[in-house]
Structure formats: C-alpha cells, structure tokens
N, C-alpha and C positions, 0 to 999 in steps of 0.2 A: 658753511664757513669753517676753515681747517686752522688747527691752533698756528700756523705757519703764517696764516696770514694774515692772523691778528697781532702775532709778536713783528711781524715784517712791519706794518700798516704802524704800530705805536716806535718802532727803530726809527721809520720816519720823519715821522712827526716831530720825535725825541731830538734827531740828527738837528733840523728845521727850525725847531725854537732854540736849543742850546746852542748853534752855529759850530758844534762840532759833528758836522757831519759824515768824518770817517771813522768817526765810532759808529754810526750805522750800515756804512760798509762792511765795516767785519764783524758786524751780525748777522749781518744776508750774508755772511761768508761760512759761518758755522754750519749750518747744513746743506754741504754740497749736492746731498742725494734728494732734497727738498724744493716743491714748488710753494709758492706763495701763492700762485692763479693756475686754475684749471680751467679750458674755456673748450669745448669740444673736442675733448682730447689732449688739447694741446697746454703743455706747462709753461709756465715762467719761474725759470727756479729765483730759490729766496736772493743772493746776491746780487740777479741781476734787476729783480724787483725795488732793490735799494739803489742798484746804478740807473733805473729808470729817474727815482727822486734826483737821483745827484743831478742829472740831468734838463730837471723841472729846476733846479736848485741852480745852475750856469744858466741857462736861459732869463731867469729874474733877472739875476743880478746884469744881463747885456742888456736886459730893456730900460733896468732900473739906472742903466749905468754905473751902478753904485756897488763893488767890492770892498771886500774887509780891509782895514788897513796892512798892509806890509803883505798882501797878496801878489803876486808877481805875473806880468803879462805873459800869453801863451810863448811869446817868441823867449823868453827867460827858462822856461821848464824843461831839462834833458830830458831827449830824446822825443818830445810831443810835437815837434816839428814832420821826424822821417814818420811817425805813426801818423800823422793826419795825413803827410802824402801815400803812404802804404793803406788807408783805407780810401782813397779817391781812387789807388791802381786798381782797388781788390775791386770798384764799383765799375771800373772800366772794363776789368778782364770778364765779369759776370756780363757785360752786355754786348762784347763781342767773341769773348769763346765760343757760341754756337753758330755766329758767322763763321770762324775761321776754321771750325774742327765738325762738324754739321755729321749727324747722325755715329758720333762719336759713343760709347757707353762710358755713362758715368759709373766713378768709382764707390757707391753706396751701396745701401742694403734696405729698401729696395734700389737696384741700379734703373737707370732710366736712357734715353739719346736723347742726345745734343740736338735741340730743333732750332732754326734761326727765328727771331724773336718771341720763344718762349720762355719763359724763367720759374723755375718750381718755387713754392711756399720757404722749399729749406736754403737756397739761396740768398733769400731777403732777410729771412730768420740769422743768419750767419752775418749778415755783413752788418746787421743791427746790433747784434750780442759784440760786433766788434770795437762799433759804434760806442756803443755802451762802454765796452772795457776802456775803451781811449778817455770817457768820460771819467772814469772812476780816478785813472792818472791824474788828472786834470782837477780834481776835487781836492785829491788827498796831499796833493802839490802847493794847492791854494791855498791851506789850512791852516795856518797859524798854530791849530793846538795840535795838530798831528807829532807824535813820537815814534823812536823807532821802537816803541813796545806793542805799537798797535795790533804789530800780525801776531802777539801772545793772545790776543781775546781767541780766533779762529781756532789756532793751534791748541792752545790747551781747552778751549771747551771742547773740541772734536774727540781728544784725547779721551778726556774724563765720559764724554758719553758715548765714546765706545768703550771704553772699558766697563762703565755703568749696564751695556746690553752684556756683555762679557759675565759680567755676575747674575746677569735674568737667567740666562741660558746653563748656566753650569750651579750657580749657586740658588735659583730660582725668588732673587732680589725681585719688586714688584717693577716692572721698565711699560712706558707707554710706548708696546711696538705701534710702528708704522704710522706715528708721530711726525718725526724727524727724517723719517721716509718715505715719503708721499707723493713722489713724484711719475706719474704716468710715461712720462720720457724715457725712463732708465726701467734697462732691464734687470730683474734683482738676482744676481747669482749666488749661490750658496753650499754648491754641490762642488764638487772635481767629477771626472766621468769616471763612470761605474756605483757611481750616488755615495762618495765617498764625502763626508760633510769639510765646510769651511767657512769661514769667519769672515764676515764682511763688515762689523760693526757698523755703523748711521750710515756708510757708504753705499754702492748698487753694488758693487763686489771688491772679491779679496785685494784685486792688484790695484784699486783705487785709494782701498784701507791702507796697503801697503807703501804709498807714493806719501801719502798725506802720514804716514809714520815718518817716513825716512825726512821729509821733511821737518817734522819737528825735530828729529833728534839732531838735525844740521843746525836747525836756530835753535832751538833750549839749549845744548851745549857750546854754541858759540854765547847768548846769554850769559849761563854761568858761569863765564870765566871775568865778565865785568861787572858782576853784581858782588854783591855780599849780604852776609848773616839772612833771613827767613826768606830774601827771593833766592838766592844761589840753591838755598835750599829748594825750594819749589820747583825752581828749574830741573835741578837732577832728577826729581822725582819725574817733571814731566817727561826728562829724554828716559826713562826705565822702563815707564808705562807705552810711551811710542814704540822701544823695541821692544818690550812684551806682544804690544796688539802688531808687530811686525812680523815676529815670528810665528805668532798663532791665526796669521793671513793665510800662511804656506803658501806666497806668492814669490816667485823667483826673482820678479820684480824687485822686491829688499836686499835681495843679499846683491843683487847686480848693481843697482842703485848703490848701493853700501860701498860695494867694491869701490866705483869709480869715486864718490864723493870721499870716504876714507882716505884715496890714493892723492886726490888734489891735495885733501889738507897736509897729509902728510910732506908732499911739495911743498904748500905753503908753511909748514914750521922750518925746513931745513932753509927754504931761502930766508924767513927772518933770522933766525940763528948764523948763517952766512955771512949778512948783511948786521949783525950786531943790531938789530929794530928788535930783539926779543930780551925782556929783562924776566928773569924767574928767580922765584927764592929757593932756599934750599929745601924745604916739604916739596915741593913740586917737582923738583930735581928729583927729589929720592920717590915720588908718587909714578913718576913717568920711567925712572929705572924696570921699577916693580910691574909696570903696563907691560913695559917691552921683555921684560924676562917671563912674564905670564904668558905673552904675545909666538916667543918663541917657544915656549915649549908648548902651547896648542897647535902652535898652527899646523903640524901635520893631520891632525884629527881636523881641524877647521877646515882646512884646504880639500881635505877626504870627500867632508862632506858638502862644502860648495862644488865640486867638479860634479857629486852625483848627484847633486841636483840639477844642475844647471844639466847636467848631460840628457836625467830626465824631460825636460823641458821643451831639450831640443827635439825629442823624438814622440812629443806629443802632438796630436792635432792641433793643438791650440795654437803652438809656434806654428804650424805651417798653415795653418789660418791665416796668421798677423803676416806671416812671409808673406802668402802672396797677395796680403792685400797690399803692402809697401811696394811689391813690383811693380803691381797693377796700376798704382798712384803714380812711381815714375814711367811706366808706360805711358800714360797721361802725361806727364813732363816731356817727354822724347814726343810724342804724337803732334803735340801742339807747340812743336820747337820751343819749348822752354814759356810760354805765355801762360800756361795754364787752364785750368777748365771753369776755375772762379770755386770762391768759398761754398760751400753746402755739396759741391760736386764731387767733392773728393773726400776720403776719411779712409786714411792709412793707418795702419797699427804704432805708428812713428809719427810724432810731430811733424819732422825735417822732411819726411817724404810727403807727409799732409800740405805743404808750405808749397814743396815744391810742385806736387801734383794742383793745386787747386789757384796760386797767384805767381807761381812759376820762378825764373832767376829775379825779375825787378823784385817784385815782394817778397822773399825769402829774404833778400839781401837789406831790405829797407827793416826788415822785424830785427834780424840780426845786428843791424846799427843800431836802431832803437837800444836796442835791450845793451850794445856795448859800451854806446854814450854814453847811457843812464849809470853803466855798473863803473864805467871805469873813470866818472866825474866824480863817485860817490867813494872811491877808493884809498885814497887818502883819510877820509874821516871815519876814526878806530871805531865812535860811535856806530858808524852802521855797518860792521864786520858782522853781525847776526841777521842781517835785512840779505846781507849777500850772499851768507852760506845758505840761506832758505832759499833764495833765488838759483842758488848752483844747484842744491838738489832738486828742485823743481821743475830746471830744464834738465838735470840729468835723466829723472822720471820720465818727463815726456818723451826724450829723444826713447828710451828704452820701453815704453809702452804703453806713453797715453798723446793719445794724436790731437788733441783738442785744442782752439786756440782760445776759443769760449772756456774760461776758464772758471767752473762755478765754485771751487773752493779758492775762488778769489788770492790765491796766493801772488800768483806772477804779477798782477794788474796792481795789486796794494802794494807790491814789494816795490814796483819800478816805481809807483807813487811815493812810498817814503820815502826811499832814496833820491828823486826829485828833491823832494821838499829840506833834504839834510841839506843837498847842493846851494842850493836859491838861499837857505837860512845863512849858512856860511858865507855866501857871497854879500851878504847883507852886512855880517859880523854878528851873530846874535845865531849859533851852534843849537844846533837840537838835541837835547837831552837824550840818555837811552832810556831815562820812564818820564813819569809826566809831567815833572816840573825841575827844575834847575835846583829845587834843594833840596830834591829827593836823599836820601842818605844813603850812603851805601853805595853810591853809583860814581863810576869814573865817567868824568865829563872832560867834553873837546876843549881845546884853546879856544879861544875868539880868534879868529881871523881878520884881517884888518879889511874896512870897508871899502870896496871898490866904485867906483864910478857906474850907474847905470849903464845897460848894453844895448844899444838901441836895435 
C-alpha cells in the first residue's frame, strides 16, 4: 500500500463527510506524476482517483434524488452541456474510426492499425479519464463551498514540494524520493542528451515542471494584485519560487510559454487602461515605470538569450520528435477527412493537433466552445481574473507541448469548474468570494448581482 493512496483514500472520505468535496479534488491534483492504484502495471493517478469519488459522489445524490441546497441543474452550468456532447462524439468516433479508416496506423508509441470492431485498452482508458474530467466540472460547479482559491491548494503545494526536492538534491535537505512519484505510467526524465542533468521536481520531467510553473506564476500574480497584507505576501513568494523551479527546468517550454502568456497580459493592461476599467495608485505607477525602464534596458540581453535558446531547441531531436508526431496526428486528421481516429489513438506533441488527430473538426470545436463559454461567462467577474489567467497558461502550455486532454495536474478541469460555479453563484445573486468566506479580510469582493429568474 503506497503513502498515495492512503492520503488519496482519507481526501475522500474527508471530501464525503465535510460535503466539500473540491477540496479533495485538488488533492488528487497535487501530484500530477502520482498514482493512487497500481493494478498490473497499469496506474490511476491520484486526481483522477478522487474524480472517481466525485463520481460515486453524483451518482448518490441522482438515486437519492437529493442535492445540496442552491446546487444548480446540469443544464445551468457553462459549458457542461458541449462537453457531455463532445464526450458522446469522442465515444462515437472510437467506434467507428476503424470502420471508416480500417488498417490505418495509429498515432502512439506503441503505434498499432485500425481493425474494424477492435478497440485497444487505451482507447476506453481515454474516453473514461474524459468522463471523469467532465465529472470533476460538474462537482466543483455544484459546490456551494467552492472559491476561487481553490486551485492555490495544487499550485502552491506543487511549488513547495518541488522546491523541497530542489534542496534534497543540491542542499542534501532529507525528501522522501519517489513518494510523490510513483507512478508506472510516466516516464521519469532527468537527463538532456549527452547525460547532461535536469530538473524535474514531483513531476516525470523538466517541460511538465515547467508548464505547472508558468502556471502558477499566471495565477499567484494575478492573486496578488487582489489580496493584501500576509497572502499578497505569500502570493509573491509563490510566483518567485515558480520562476526559480522554471528556470532551473531548462525547458523552452517557460520562456515560450512566458512569452505568449506575458504578451496577452500585456494586451490586456493597455485595453483596460484604454477603456479607463484600470484604477492605480501612484506606488504602482512609479513600481511599473521602474519594471519598464528595467524591462528596457535588459531586454537586449533577454532577447539574446531567448532567441538562443529557443534556436537551440529548434535544432534538437527533441523538436523534431514533437514535429513529427503533430504532422502524423494531422495526417490522421486529413486521412479520416476530419473525423478522426478516436481518443487513445492519437498523441501529438500539441494538444490542438491531439484534438484534431483523435475526435477530429466536431470535437475540437465542441472543447473549444466548452472551454469559451465557460471563460467568457466568467469574464466579467474581477473575482475570477486568477482562475482565468491559470487557465490562459494552461492552454498556452498545451497548445506549445503538452498534448494531454487527461489532465492530471487537474488544472484545466478545476479551473473550468470554478469558473462554472462563479457564473451560477452570480446568477443566483450571492458572488463567490476569492478565499473562503465573504469576510475574509483583505480580499476585494464582487458586487451582488441582482437575482435572475431560473433558466429552464
């Protein structure tokens, strides 16, 4: 029995009797590179271990007919409409892509052909784990106690206990290796080639550590600008420690990431400031002069050295690894006119190419709406401005190198869930705080919103 999944088994339970059961989501969310069950090989890592419960957890309550109060029906919750029909396409295209595309090669590692009514292990494994994520929405939507602080539990204990391995390895601090790494599914990287070493902290490797920094440092700095006194504090600390373990990933992944997510916000200050929606004092005036005259006199050395890295990158194995497995995936797109080869069959270096190679134009576009609904119902409430910049770098990461749609650092699945649950609470008139209770100190809170008529 692994400490994983004795701490997974009591999140449960915890979730189960307190009825705040998205606190046990972003437990099972803490270690991404973590199984809770080992069964012949094969893992369940910890998050989706807990979205199994959530799941035993929705099923009660339809038999019992009985939900919490001010829980809101599936047809109320953005975006959990196109994602239940995007997981009935994903179950349709798995059972006739091998009709339509027959002795096809799939895009995995091991690769396999398309046999008509055959369907591999990883197939079902895929459209479950999808299953599941739809579930987790669905839970953390329902919630009553859910905030938008919830995805700080994930992010900052990921943070801390990779920096925690950070000091085993260089400062020789006591760290129980291969605890919080446990998982047989994932292959553990640690090298560059030529056996040059790297940093993977709790993760399976550097560009993992690296997505899961860039992410924090989008929401702990979107945090600290609406907290004050010991969390604004904590906050900073965490986005310092994210780009520390970011840069000591040496994944190209951060600074690309970086780039693009930097360059939105930057967008997004000029259009508030345009729009007069941005009030600042004068410290903050004279702090963001002092960024931008810093900003310009590095950035030739900055720029120096993102182009040689990024340049390195391009001329490693590794990218033309990820190249050609994104071609191969939309080769699979083109082959099966745009249907797809069905989830497990495809795994591109790129989310967007994984989307389109395996559920094709219909489900690329149903994830896409999903995930638009949710961000841009939720866009108006300043409160979940940190729920959304985690979610921009998030899909930024993906789009740029991580193809998963099984998401085990539960970022995307909790984010699109909070954000639900801000929409539905607003529409209620009764705002979700951004920590845990409405008199939290320190924290700027939404307006009420005036209460709308039920939407049938």
């Amino acid at each position: 029995m692994s400490v994983l999944m004795v701490t997974t088994a009591i999140a449960v339970v915890y979730g189960l009797i307190s009825g705040r059961y998205e606190r046990a989501l972003a437990v099972g969310a803490v270690t991404p590179a973590g199984a809770a069950l080992v069964v012949g090989g094969e893992a369940l890592p910890t998050f989706y271990a807990t979205a199994a419960g959530g799941a035993v957890l929705l099923a009660g309550q339809w038999l019992l007919r009985r939900g919490r109060p001010g829980s809101p029906p599936l047809g109320r919750i953005p975006g959990v409409g196109l994602l239940l029909i995007m997981l009935t396409w994903a179950v349709l295209v798995v059972l006739v892509a091998p009709f339509m595309a027959s002795g096809a090669r799939t895009v995995t590692d091991p690769a396999w052909l398309l046999v008509p009514g055959r369907w591999e292990i990883s197939n079902v494994a895929q459209l479950l784990y999808l299953a599941l994520s739809i579930v987790v929405v669905i839970v953390v939507a329902r919630s009553t106690t859910t905030t938008t602080s919830l995805l700080a539990i994930p992010l900052a204990a990921g943070v801390l206990l990779s920096l925690w391995r950070y000091l085993s390895i260089h400062a020789g601090v006591p760290f129980p290796e291969g605890v919080f790494a446990n998982s047989p599914a994932f292959r553990y990287i640690e090298q560059a080639p030529g056996g040059v070493p790297r940093f993977r902290g709790i993760h399976s490797e550097p560009s993992a550590l690296a997505s899961t920094s860039m992410i924090a440092v989008a929401y702990f700095t979107s945090f600290a600008v609406r907290v004050r006194g010991p969390a604004r504090v904590g906050s900073l600390a965490m986005v310092a420690g994210a780009i520390f373990l970011g840069l000591v990933s040496t994944s190209t992944t951060f600074l690309v990431a970086g780039a693009v997510v930097g360059g939105c916000a930057l967008v997004a200050l000029v259009v508030r400031l345009v729009t007069l929606r941005l009030r600042v004092s004068v410290l903050t005036v004279c702090v963001a002069l002092a960024v931008v005259a810093a900003a310009i006199f590095l950035t030739p050395d900055l720029l120096d050295a993102f182009t040689s890295e990024v340049d390195e990158k391009l001329g490693s194995d590794s990218y033309d690894d990820r190249s050609d497995a994104d071609a191969l995936a939309f080769e699979a797109y083109l082959e099966t006119w745009g249907w797809g080869m069905g989830l497990g069959s495809v795994r591109a270096s790129s989310l967007i190419f994984t989307l389109l190679g395996a559920v094709g134009t219909i489900g690329t576009l149903l994830f896409v709406g999903a995930v638009a609904t949710t961000v841009l119902s939720a866009a108006r409430i300043s409160s979940c401005a940190p729920v959304i910049w985690a979610l921009t770098a998030s899909l930024v990461v993906k789009v740029v190198s991580s193809p998963d749609l099984s998401d085990t650092s539960g970022v995307l699945w909790l984010g699109l869930g909070i954000l639900a649950r801000a929409v539905v609470a607003q529409r209620n008139g009764v705002p979700m705080p951004v920590m845990g209770s409405r008199r939290s100190r320190g924290v700027a809170q939404d307006e009420p919103a005036p209460a709308r008529e039920p939407v049938a």
